[in-house]
N, C-alpha and C positions, 0 to 999 in steps of 0.2 A: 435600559439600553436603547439607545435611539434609534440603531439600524441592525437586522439580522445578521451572525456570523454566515458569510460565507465558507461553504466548506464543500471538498470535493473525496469524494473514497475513487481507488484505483486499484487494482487488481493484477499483478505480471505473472512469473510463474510461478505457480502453488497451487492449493486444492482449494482455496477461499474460503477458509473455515474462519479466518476471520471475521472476516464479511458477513457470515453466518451470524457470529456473536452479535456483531453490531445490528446486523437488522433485528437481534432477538433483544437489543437494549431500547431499540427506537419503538421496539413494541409497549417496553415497558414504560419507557419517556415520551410519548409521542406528545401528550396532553402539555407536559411540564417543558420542553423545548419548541410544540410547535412554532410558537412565536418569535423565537427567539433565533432562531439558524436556519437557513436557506440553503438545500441540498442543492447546489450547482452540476452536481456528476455524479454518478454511481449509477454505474451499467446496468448493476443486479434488481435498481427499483424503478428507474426512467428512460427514457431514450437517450439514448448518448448523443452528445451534443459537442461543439469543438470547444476545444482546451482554453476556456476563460481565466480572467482575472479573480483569484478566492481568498479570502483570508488565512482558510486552513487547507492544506490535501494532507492527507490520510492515506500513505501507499503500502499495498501487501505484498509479497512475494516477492522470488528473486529476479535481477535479471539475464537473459538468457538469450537474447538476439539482440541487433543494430537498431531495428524497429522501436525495441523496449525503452533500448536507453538514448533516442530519441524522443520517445514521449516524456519520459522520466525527467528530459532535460528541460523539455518542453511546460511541464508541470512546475519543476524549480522555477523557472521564468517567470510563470502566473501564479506562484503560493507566496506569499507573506513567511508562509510556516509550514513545513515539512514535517509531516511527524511518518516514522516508520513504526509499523504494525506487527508485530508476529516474528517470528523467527529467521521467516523467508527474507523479508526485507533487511531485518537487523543482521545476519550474519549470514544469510545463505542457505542455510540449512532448512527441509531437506534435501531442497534443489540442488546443492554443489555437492552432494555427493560423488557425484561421477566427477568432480574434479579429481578423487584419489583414489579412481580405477587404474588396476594395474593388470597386463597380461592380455589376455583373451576376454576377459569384461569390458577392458580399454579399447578394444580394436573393437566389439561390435558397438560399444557406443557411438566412438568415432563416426560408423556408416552412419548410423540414426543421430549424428549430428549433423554431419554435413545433407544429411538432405532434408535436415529440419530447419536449414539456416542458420542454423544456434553459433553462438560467439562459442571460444575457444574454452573458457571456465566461465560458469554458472557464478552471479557476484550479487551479493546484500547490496542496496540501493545506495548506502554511506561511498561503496567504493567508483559510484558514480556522479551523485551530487550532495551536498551539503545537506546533512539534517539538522532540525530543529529540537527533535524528542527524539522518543521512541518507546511505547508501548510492548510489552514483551509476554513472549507465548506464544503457544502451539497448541491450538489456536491462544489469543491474547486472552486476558484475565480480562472480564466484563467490567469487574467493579473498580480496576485503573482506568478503564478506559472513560467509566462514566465521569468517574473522578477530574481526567485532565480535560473530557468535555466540558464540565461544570466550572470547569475554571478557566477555559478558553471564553465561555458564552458570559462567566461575570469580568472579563478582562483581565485577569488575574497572572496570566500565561503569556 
């Protein structure tokens, strides 16, 4: 490979267990990829830096504010290739559950939405921009993930 995969991880709402995985895969790849991929973003290992041009983004969770799916859109813009992570990003869950509160669970969400800012229903990342893949789990299975890495950094994907 003549040039390193750029690639960026991103994080909205969830508990980042994903992210967890992945930094426990780079422990176990760090020797066999270092050369070969260039971590452009990921909050959880570098300073955050603004939203560049990458080959890959990598996004977890759901989204749940204006903010979110502004960067989300903003990420589409600069990725080549979207891949979503985990459960949060691919369907929602377990973020959207308060979508199908009903009664008196409904009404105090409500308050502690409105003064969280949060958008109207909690949404997987598909129902805001175009993906590429998608990675699946709660948290996501390490050994898919190294897999579609493996075939991203040999061009395969």
């Amino acid at each position: 490979m003549d040039r390193k995969l750029k690639v960026g991880f991103f994080s909205f709402t969830c508990c980042e267990g994903c992210m967890i995985n992945v930094i426990e895969v780079f422990n176990e790849k760090f020797f066999e990829w270092k050369d070969k991929i260039s971590i452009e973003y990921f909050r959880a290992l570098k300073k955050v830096k603004p939203i560049r041009k990458m080959d890959v983004a990598f996004v977890e969770g759901a989204v749940s504010t204006k903010s979110e799916i502004r960067k989300l859109e903003k990420i589409r813009a600069n990725a080549t290739k979207v891949i979503a992570i985990g459960s949060g990003a691919i369907n929602g869950w377990p973020s959207d559950l308060r979508n199908s509160f009903k009664g008196v669970q409904k009404k105090e969400a409500e308050i502690l939405r409105q003064r969280l800012g949060q958008i109207e229903k909690v949404l997987p990342i598909k129902k805001v921009i175009k993906i590429d893949d998608e990675v699946a789990g709660c948290p996501i299975n390490s050994d898919i993930f190294v897999l579609k890495m493996s075939e991203l950094i040999e061009g395969r994907r």
